[in-house]
N, C-alpha and C positions, 0 to 999 in steps of 0.2 A: 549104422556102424559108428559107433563111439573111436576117439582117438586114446590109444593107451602107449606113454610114453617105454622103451626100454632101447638100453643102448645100443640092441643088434636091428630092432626093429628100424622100417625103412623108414625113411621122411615122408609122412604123409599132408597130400596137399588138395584141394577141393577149388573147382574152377566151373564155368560155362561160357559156351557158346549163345549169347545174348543176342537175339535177333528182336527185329520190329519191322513192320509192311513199309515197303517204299513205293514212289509211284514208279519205280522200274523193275518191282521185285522186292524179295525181302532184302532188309541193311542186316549187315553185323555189326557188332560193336570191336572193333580192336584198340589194346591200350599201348603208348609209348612209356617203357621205363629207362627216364635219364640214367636208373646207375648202373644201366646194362645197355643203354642204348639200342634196344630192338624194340618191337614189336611183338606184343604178345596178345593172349588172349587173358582175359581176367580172370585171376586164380590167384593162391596165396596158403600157406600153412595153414593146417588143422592144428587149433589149438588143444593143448593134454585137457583131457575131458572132454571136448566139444564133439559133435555130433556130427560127421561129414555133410548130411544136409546142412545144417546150421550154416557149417565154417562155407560154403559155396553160396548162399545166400547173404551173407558176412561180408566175402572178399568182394562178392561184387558189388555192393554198395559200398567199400570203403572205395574200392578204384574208379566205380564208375559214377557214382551219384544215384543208382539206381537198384532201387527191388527189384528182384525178379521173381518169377516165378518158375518152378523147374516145371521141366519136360521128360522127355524119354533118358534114360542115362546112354552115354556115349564112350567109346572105347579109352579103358583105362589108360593113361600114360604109364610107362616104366623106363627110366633111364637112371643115369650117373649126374648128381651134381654135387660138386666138390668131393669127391668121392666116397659118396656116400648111394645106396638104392635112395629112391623116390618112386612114389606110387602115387598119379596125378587123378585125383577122381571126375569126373566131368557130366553135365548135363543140358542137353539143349534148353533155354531159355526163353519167354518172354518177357517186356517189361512190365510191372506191376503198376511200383509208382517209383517217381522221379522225384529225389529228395534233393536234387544240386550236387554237377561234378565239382570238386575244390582238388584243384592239381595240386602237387608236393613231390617229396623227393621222389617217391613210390611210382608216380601213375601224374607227368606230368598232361597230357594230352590224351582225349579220346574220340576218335573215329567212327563215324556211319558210313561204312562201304557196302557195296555190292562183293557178289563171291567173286569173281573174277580179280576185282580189286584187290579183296581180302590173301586171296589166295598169293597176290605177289609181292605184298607190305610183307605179310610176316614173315619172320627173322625164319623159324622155327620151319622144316615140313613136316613134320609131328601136326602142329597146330593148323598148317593149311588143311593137312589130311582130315583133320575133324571137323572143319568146319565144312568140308565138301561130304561129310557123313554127316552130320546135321542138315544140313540141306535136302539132301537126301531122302530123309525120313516125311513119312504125311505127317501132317499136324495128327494130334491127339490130345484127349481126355483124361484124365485119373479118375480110377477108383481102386480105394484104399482097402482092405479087409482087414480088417483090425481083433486080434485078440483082447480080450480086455484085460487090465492094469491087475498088477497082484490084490487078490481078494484077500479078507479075513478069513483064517483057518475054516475048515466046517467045525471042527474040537470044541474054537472057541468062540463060537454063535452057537450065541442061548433064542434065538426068534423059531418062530415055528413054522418059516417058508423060507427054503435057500432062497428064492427068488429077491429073499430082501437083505441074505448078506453082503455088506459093504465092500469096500475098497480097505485094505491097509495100510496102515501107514505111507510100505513102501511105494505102495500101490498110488496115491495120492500122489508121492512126488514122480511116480512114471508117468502121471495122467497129466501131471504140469510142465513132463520134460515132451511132452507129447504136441504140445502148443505149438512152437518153433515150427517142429516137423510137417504138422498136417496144413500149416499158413505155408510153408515153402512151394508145396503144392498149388495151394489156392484152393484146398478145399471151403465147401459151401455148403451141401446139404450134408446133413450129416442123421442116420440112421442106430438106430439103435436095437437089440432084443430089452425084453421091458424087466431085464435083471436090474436091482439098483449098481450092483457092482458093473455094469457095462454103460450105462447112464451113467456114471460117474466117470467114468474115463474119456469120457466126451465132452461133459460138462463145463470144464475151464476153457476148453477150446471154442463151447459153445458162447461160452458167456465172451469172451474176448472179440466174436466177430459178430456178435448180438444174433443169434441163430435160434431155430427153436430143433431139439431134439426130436425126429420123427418115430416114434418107438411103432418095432416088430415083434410081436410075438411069434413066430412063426422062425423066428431065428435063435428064439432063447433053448435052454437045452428041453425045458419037457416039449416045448410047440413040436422042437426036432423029434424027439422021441415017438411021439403019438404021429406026426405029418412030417417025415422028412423027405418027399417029395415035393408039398409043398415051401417047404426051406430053402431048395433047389432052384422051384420054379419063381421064388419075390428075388434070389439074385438074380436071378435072367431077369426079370421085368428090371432091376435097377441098372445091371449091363446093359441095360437097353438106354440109359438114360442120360442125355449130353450132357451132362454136366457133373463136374468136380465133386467127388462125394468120396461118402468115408462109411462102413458098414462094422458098425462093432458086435459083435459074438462071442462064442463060446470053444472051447478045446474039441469035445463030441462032435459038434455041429461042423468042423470044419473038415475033416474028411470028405463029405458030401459035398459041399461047396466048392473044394479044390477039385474035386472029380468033375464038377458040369464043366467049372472052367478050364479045362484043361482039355473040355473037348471044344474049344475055340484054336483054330490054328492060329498060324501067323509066327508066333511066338516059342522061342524056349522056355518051355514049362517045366523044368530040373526045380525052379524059386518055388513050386504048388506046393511044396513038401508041407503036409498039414499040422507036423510037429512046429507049430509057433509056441514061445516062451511070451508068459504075460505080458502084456504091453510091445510084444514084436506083432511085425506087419508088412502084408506086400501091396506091392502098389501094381497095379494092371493097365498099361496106357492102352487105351483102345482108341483106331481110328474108325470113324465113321463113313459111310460111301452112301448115297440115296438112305432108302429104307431099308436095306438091309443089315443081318448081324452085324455088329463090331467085329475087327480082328485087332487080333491084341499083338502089337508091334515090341511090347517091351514090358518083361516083369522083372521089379525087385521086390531085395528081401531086405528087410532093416530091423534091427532090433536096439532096445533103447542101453 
């Protein structure tokens, strides 16, 4: 969700509950703001253009000194400030890396509590409320499903295998605006169908965290055509898989895909809708228990 300014629209704001293991339990991070004098949790306005991921990765490093990395998204805020709507976006947190808190006017002080703690520091019960719903939640995984970036027209590809129409233009700068996104995550492996237009929309991202692209055929559109059973069955093996990833495909292919997954409970599955626009994407937190399935505790939808 991109932020688009207009004067009726609400103030939009992008925050998290920032946790890390203590030896008595997990810590929260809560911040003190001098020019409010309470207690909050770290958040902060979505900048016009910026990317609600983005701006929640953003605020917490100006307040806290700290990357994070997101988690499962957490109940939206809605309230009145100055009288105006606000619509608070939130997601559970860990830390990534520690770049150094620098106090200031904003965020003079920042706290490692326990929930109990947490719970009776902040100003807010809005913000106690989510952070005992953070708490809450089992730890989880991302895996991303990725439509890929606006392609070059078929019109205007003169080559004689769609499989090697590129990316366009526009498509280029979605695959750049994509960067931010899939790092906020902490994505790691990353998958690909062996289209170049779907290898491309990976590729900056790959290049940026020095990664190698695993290409599937079996996900691109003929593999699906000819095996879309098998297209099915390499996302379950990658569902199956601990760790932070990202799956790029195709429009046809994704019907089939949202259908297995949607036969994972746990989760409201309304975000499966297979109608993605290029370069949109949902994200699947899955927890893990012994050997058995993932359940998927939290799906979103984002689009660039």
């Amino acid at each position: 969700m991109n932020a688009v300014s207009n004067s009726n629209d609400p103030i939009l704001a992008a925050g998290v509950v920032l946790t890390r293991p203590g030896r008595r339990g997990p810590q929260i991070a809560v911040v003190h703001r001098p020019h409010r004098a309470d207690w909050s949790l770290p958040k902060g306005k979505v900048d016009p253009g910026e990317h609600v991921l983005h701006a929640a990765v953003r605020e917490c490093d100006e307040e806290t000194g700290i990357v994070p990395t997101l988690g499962p998204p957490l109940t939206t805020q809605h309230y009145q400030a100055l009288g105006q709507d606000k619509l608070v976006f939130y997601w559970r947190a860990e830390v990534n890396a520690e770049e150094g808190f620098a106090p200031d006017e904003e965020v003079d002080e920042v706290r490692w509590v326990h929930l109990p703690e947490a719970r009776g520091l902040l100003t807010y019960p809005r913000d106690a409320d989510l952070v005992q719903e953070a708490m809450d939640l089992p730890l989880s995984t991302p895996l991303i499903v990725l439509r890929h970036a606006k392609a070059l027209k078929r019109a205007d590809f003169d080559g004689s295998a769609d499989s090697q129409r590129p990316l366009s233009g526009k498509g280029r700068s979605q695959a750049k605006s994509l960067v931010p996104l899939l790092s906020a995550y902490g994505i790691r492996d990353l998958y690909s169908s062996d289209a170049v237009r779907c290898q491309e929309s990976l590729r900056r991202y790959a290049q940026t965290i020095s990664a190698t692209i695993n290409i599937e055929p079996a996900l691109s559109e003929e593999g699906h055509e000819q095996h879309p059973k098998r297209a099915a069955r390499r996302l379950m093996d990658l569902m199956n898989e601990r760790r932070p990833s990202v799956v790029c495909t195709h429009r046809p292919v994704l019907p089939t895909l949202m259908s297995d997954i949607g036969a994972l409970n746990g989760a409201d599955t309304g975000a499966l809708d297979p109608k993605l626009a290029p370069g949109e994407f949902v994200v699947l937190h899955r927890h893990f228990v012994g050997d058995n399935r993932p359940r998927l505790i939290a799906i979103e939808r984002h689009s660039l």
